[in-house]
MARMARFI-29658 format. One record per residue (C-alpha): x, y, z; residue in one letter; residue number from 1. Coordinates in pm, 1 decimal. Example, Ala and Ser with C-alpha at 12.3 -4.5 7.8 and 13.67 -1.06 7.14 Angstrom:
% MARMARFI-29658
- X:Y:Z:rest:nr
- 1230.0:-450.0:780.0:A:1
- 1367.0:-106.0:714.0:S:2
This chain:
% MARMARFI-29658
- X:Y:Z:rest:nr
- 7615.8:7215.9:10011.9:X:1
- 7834.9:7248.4:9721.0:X:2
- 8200.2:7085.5:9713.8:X:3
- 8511.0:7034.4:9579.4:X:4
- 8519.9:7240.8:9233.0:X:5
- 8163.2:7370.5:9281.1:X:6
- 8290.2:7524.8:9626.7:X:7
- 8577.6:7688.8:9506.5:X:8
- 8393.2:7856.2:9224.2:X:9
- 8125.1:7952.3:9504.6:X:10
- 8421.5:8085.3:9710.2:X:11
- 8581.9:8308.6:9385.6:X:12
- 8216.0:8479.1:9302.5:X:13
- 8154.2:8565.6:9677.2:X:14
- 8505.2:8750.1:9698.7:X:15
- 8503.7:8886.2:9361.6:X:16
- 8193.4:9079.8:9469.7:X:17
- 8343.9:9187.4:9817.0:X:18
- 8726.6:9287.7:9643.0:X:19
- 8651.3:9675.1:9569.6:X:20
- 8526.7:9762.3:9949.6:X:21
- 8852.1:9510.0:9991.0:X:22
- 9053.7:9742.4:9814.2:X:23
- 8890.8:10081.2:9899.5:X:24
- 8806.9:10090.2:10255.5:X:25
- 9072.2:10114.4:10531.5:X:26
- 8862.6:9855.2:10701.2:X:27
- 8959.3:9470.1:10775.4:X:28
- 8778.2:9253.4:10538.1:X:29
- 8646.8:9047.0:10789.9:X:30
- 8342.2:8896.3:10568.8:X:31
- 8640.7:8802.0:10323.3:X:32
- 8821.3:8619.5:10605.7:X:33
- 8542.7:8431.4:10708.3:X:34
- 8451.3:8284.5:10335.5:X:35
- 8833.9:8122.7:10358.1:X:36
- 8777.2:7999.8:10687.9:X:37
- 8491.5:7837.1:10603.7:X:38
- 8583.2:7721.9:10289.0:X:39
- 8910.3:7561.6:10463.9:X:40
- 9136.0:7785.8:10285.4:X:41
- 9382.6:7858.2:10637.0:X:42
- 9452.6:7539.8:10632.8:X:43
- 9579.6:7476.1:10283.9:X:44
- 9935.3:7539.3:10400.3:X:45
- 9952.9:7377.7:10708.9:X:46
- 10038.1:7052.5:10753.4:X:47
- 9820.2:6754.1:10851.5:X:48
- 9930.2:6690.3:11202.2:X:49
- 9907.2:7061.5:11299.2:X:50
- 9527.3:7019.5:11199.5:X:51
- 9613.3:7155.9:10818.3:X:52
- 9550.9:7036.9:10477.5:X:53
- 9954.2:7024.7:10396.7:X:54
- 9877.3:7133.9:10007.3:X:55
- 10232.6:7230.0:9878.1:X:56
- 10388.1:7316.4:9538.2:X:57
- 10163.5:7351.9:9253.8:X:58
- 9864.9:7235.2:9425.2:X:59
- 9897.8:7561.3:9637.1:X:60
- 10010.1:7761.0:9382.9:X:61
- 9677.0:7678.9:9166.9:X:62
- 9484.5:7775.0:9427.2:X:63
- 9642.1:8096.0:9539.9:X:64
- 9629.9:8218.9:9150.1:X:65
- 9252.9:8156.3:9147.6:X:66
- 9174.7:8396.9:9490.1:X:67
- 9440.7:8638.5:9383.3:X:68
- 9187.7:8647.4:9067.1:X:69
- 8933.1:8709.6:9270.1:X:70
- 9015.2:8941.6:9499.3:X:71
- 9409.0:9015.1:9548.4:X:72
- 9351.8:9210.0:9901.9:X:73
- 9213.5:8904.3:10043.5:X:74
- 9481.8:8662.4:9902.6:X:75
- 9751.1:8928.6:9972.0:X:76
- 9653.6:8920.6:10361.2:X:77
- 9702.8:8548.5:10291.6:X:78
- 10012.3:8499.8:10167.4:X:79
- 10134.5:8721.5:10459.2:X:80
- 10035.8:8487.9:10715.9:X:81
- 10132.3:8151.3:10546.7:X:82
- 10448.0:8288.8:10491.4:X:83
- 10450.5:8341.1:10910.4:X:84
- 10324.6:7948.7:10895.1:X:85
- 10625.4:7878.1:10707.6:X:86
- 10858.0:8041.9:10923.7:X:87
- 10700.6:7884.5:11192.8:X:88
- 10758.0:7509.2:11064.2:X:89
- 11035.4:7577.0:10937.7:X:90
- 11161.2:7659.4:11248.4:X:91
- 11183.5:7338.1:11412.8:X:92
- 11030.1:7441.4:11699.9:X:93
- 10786.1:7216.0:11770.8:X:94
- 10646.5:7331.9:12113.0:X:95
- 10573.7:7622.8:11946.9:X:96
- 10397.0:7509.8:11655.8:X:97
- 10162.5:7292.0:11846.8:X:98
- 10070.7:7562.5:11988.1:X:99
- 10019.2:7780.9:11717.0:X:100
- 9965.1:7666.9:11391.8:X:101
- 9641.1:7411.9:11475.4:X:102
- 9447.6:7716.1:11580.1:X:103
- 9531.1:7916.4:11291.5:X:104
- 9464.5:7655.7:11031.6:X:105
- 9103.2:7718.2:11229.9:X:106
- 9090.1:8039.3:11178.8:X:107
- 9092.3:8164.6:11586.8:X:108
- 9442.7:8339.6:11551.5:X:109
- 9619.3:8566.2:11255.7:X:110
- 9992.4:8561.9:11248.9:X:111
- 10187.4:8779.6:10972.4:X:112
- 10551.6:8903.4:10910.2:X:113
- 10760.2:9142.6:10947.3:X:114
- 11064.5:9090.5:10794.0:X:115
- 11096.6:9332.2:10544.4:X:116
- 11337.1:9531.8:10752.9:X:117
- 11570.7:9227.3:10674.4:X:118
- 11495.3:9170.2:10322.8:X:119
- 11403.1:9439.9:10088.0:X:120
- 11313.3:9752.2:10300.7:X:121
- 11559.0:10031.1:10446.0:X:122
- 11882.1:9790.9:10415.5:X:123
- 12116.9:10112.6:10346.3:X:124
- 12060.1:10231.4:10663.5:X:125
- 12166.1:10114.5:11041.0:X:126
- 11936.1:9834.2:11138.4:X:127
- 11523.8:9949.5:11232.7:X:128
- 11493.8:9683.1:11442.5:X:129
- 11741.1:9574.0:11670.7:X:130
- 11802.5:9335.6:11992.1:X:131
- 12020.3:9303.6:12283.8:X:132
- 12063.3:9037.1:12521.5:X:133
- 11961.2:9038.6:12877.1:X:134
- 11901.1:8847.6:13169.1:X:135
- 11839.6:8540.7:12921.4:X:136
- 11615.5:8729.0:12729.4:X:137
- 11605.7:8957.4:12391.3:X:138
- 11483.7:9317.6:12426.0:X:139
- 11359.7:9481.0:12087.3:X:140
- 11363.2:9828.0:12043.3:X:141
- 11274.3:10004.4:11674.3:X:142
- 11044.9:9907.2:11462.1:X:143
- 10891.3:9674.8:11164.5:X:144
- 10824.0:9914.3:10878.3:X:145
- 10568.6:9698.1:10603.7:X:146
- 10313.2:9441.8:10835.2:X:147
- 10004.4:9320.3:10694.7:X:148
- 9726.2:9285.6:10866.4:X:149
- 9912.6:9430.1:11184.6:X:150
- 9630.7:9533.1:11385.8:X:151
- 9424.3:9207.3:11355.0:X:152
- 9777.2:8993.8:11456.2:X:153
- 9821.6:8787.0:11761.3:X:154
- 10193.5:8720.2:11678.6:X:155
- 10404.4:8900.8:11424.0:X:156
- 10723.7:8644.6:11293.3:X:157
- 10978.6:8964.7:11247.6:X:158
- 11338.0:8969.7:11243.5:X:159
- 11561.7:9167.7:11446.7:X:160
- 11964.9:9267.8:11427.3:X:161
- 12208.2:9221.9:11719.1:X:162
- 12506.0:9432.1:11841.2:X:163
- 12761.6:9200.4:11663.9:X:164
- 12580.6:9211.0:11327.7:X:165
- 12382.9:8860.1:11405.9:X:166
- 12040.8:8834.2:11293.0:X:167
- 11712.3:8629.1:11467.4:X:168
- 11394.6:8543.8:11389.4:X:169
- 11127.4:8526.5:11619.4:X:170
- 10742.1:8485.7:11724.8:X:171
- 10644.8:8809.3:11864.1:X:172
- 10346.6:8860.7:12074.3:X:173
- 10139.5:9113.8:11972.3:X:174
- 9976.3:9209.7:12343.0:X:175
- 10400.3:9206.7:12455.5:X:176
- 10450.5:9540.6:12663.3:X:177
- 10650.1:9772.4:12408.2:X:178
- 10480.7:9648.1:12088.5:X:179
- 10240.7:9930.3:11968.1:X:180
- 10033.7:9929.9:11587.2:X:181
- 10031.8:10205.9:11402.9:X:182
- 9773.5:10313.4:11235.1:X:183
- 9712.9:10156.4:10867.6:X:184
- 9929.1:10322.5:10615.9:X:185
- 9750.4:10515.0:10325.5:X:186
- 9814.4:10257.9:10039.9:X:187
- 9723.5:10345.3:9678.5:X:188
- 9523.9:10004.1:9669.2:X:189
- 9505.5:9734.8:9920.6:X:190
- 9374.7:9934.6:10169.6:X:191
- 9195.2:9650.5:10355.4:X:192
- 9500.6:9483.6:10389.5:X:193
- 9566.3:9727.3:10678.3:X:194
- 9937.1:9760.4:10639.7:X:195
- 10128.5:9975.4:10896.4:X:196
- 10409.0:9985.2:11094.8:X:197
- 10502.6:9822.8:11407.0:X:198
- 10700.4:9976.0:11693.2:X:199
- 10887.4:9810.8:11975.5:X:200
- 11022.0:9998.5:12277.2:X:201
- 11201.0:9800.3:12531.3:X:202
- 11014.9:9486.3:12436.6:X:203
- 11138.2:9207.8:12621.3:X:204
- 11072.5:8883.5:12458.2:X:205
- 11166.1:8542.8:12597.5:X:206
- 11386.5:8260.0:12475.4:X:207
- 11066.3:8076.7:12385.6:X:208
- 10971.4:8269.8:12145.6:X:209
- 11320.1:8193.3:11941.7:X:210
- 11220.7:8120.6:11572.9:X:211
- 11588.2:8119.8:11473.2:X:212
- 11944.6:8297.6:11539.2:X:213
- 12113.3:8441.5:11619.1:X:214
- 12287.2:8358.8:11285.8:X:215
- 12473.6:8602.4:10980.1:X:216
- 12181.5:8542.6:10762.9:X:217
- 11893.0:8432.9:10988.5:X:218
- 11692.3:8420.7:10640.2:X:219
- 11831.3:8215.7:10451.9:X:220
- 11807.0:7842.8:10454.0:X:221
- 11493.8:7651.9:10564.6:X:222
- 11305.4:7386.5:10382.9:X:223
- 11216.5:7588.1:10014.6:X:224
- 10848.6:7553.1:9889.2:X:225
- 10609.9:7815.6:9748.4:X:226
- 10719.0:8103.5:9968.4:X:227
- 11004.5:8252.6:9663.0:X:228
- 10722.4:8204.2:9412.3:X:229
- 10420.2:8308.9:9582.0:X:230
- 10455.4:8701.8:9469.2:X:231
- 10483.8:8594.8:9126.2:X:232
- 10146.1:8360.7:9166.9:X:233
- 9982.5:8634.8:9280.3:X:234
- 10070.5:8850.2:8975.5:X:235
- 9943.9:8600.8:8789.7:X:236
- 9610.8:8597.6:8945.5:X:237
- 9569.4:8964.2:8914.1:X:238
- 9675.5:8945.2:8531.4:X:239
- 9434.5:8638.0:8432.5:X:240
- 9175.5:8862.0:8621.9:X:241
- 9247.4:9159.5:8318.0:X:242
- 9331.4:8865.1:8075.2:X:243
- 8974.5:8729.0:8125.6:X:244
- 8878.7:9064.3:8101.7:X:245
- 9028.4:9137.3:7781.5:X:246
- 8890.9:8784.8:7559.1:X:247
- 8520.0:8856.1:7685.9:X:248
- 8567.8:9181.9:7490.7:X:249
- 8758.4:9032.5:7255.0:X:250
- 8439.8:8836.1:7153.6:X:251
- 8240.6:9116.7:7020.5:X:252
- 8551.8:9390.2:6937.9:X:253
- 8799.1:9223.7:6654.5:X:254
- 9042.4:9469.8:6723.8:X:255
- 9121.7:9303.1:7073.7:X:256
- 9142.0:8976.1:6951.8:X:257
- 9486.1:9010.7:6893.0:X:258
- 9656.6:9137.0:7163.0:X:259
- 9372.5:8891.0:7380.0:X:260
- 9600.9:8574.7:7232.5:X:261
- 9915.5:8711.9:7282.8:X:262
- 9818.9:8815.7:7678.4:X:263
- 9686.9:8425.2:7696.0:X:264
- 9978.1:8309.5:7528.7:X:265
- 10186.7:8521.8:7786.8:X:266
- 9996.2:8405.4:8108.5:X:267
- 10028.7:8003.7:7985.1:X:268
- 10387.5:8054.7:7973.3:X:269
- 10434.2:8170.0:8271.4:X:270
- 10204.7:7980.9:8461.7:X:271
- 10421.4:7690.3:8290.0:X:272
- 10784.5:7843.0:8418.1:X:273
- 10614.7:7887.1:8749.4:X:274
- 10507.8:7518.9:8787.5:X:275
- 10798.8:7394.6:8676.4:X:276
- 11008.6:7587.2:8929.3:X:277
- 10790.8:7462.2:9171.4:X:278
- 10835.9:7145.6:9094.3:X:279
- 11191.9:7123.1:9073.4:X:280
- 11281.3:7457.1:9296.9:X:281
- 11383.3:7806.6:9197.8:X:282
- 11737.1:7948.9:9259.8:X:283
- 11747.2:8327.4:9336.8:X:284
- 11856.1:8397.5:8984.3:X:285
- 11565.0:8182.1:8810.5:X:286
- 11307.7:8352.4:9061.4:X:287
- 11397.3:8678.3:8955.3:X:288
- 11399.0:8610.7:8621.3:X:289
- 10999.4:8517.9:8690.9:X:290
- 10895.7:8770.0:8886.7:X:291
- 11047.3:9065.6:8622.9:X:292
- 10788.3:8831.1:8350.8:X:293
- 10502.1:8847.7:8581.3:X:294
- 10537.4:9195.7:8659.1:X:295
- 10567.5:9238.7:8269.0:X:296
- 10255.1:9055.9:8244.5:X:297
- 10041.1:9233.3:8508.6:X:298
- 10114.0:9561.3:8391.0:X:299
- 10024.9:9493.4:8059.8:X:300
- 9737.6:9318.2:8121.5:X:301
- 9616.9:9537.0:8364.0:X:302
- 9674.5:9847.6:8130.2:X:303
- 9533.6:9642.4:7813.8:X:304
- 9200.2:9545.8:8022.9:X:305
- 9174.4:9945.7:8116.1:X:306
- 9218.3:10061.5:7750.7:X:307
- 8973.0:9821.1:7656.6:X:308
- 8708.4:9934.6:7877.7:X:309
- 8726.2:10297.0:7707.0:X:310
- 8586.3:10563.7:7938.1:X:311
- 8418.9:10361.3:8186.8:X:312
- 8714.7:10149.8:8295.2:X:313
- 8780.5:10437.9:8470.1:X:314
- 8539.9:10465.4:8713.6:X:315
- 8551.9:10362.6:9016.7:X:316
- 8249.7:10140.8:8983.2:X:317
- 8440.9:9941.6:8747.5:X:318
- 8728.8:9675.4:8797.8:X:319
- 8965.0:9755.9:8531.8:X:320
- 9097.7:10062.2:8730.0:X:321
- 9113.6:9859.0:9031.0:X:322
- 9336.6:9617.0:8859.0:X:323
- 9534.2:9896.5:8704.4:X:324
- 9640.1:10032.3:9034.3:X:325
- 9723.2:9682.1:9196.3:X:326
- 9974.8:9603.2:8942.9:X:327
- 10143.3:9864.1:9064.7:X:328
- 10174.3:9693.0:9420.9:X:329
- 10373.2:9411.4:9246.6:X:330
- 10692.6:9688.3:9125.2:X:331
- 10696.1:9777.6:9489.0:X:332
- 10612.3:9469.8:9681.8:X:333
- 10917.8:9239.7:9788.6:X:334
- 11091.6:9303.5:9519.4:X:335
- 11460.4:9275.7:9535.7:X:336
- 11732.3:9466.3:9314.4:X:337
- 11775.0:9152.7:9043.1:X:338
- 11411.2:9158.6:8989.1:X:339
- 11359.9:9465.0:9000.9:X:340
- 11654.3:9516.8:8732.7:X:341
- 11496.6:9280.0:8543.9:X:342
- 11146.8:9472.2:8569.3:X:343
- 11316.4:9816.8:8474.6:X:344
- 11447.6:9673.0:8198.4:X:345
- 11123.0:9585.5:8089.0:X:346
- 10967.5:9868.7:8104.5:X:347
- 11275.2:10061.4:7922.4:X:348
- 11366.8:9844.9:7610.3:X:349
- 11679.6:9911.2:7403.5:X:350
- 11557.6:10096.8:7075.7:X:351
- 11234.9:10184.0:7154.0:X:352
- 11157.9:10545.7:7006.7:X:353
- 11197.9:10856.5:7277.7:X:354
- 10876.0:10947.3:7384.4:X:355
């Protein structure tokens, strides 16, 4: 049985060669799943005494840039459920984390978020989600617009708004009476990742399942890490993907060889920024700044890879278009107004010629 490097690399082919149904099919990559629960990959992010691996920082970071590479469904699905594992230690709560995290770092429960209704999605509106007390209890009613993986979830780690403007965070059962999945929503890309929306009407959810809150800015605090950073890692993944792309070519086609540097050159400094901010932790300003230069990247790797591949990087059969239309995920995906200032600004330099 191979291990260590040898295992990873085994890992990376076998998604690689699932990622288009991955992308393609409205379907839940469940053979996908199963190679990272095998491979130990649930338990990267959890810690040791809830059964995980406890990789943090750039450790993790390597590792999610490599399966994002691979296949960025599968590693998208991911990210959405350690970031539930994060809110979940985070928390505090540890009667509740025994009893969930050491059976998801084995793979016999899937948690995701739904916070997005708190964060980046539909915040000039009245709140989509809201709670009210009663009888010692919180009863939701409204609904989480963006959730990954929704219809495979046991608990979804969403946020909801009180009467008084106080937020909470919270554990929510899936099988609760009042929580109903949607069906998936029909994504450009990603369509494995099954991402719909999730309703609750008159959902009455215990104390116990308290994650946070209420609080002004249930959000904010907690104990840092990978989870501001982890978008941008997977931007890089899909990017060194198209980058790799792009210096095979380059071997045989002089004309690439070129812009083939100056994408590496691109991707080593960011990977370096990344690491660095991992290392020594990223204010909101400094993670912004990153995410508008991976965007940048992706998108021009993406689009360099498809040029490359001439007439047949547009077929379905190949991966350049698939990595085209993902990039686009990444000007769309949690990304809030600095960033996505930043990303604009990119994409519409001072002095270029009009078009």
């Amino acid at each position: 049985m191979a291990t260590g490097e040898a295992a990873l690399e085994e890992l990376l082919r076998a998604l690689a060669e699932k990622a288009p149904a991955a992308d393609a099919d409205p379907a839940w990559p469940a053979e996908s799943w199963q190679l990272l629960r095998r491979a130990g990959v649930l338990a990267w992010s959890i810690a040791p005494e809830y059964g995980g691996q406890g990789r943090q920082g750039v450790d993790l970071l390597e590792g999610y840039e490599r399966l994002a590479g691979a296949c960025l469904t599968t590693c998208f699905i991911l990210s959405q459920r350690d970031a539930a594992c994060r809110r979940l230690r985070d928390s505090g709560h540890e009667k509740l984390c025994r009893e969930l995290l050491p059976p998801l770092a084995r793979g016999e429960r899937f948690v995701t978020v739904g916070l997005s209704q708190l964060t980046t999605s539909r915040q000039h509106v009245k709140p989509v989600l809201v709670a009210r007390e009663s009888n010692g209890s919180l009863v939701l009613d409204g609904m989480m617009p963006w959730v990954t993986g929704a219809e495979r979830a046991d608990h979804f780690v969403t946020g909801a708004v009180l009467e008084d403007g106080r937020q909470v965070l919270a554990a929510l059962p899936r099988d609760l009476q009042g929580v109903s999945v949607q069906p998936p929503l029909p994504l450009m890309a990603l369509q494995g990742s099954l991402t719909a929306e999730v309703r609750c009407a008159g959902a009455v959810l215990e104390r116990r399942w308290l994650l946070a809150g209420p609080a002004e800015r249930v959000m904010a605090g907690g104990r840092g890490g990978t989870g501001g950073l982890e978008t941008s890692c997977l931007a890089l993944g899909l990017a060194g993907a198209a980058i790799d792309h792009v210096n095979q070519e380059a071997r045989a086609r002089p004309e690439l060889q070129a812009g083939s540097l100056r994408l590496e050159q691109a991707r080593q400094r960011v990977r370096k920024e990344l690491h660095e901010l991992a290392q020594t932790g990223a204010t909101p300003e400094a993670a912004a700044a990153l995410r508008a230069r991976a965007n940048a990247l992706v998108l021009r790797a993406t689009q360099t890879a498809l040029t490359a591949s001439k007439g047949s990087g547009f077929l379905r059969s190949h991966p350049a278009q698939r990595w085209a239309r993902q990039a686009l995920f990444f000007l769309v995906w949690s990304c809030p107004r600095p960033a996505a200032e930043q990303t604009l600004a990119y994409l519409t330099p001072v002095g270029e010629c009009e078009l």
